[in-house]
N, C-alpha and C positions, 0 to 999 in steps of 0.2 A: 212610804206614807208621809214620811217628816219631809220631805221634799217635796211632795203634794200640796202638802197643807202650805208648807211655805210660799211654794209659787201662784196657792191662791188656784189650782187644777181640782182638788180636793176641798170643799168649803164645809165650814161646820153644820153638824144636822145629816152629813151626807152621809147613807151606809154604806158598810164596806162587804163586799161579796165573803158568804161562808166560808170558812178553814177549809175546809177541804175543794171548794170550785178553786180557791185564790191558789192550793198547794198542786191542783192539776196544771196549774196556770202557769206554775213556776218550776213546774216541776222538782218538787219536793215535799217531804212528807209533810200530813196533815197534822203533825206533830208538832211541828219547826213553826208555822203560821201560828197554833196558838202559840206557841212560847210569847213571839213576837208581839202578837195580839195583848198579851196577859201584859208586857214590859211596856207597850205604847199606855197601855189603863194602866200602870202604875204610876207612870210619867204624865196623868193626867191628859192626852193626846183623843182615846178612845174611851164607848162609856161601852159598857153590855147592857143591852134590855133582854129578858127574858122572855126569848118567842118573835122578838126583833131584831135580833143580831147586834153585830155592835156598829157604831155610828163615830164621825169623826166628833170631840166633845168641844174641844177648844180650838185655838189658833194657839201653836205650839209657841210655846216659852223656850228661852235659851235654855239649853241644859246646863244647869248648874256647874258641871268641870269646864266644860266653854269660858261661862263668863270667869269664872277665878283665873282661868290660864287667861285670858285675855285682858284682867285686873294686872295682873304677872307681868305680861307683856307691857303694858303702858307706864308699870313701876319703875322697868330697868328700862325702856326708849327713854324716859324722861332722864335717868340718872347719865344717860349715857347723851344729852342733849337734844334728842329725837324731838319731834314735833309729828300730830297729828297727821300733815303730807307725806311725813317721811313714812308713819307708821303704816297706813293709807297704799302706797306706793310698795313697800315692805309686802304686805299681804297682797297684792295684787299681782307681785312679781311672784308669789309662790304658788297663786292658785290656778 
């Protein structure tokens, strides 16, 4: 779903099919999908309405250990005389 939303497939407002259609889907239990459900609504990602199901709420924000490790990373490129291409270049050659 955080890949949804990111690439803009997923747009806010949109609902998201019940815990249990989506864990037929994936085959897995209907258990597993709330968990998920519950951690995307704590990450502020999904809202639940009652009697609505739950709905995409936001356009996801970095997750907060992201950006610190990538605060991390730019600390020591810089000490180490890196520049934004290299960093750039760096993460493109890893992913």
């Amino acid at each position: 779903m955080r890949q949804g939303v990111a690439s803009g497939e997923l747009a806010v407002g949109e609902q998201l099919p019940p815990a249990a259609e989506l864990a037929g889907a994936l085959a897995v239990d209907r258990n597993t999908v709330l968990v998920a459900y519950r951690q995307l609504r704590d990450e502020g990602l999904l809202e639940f309405r009652r009697g609505r199901g739950a709905r995409i709420a936001s356009a996801m924000a970095e997750p907060a250990a992201v950006t610190e490790a990538a605060q991390a990373l730019v600390a020591v490129a810089r000490r180490h005389g890196l520049g934004r291409g290299d960093l750039i270049r760096l993460i493109e050659k890893l992913t």
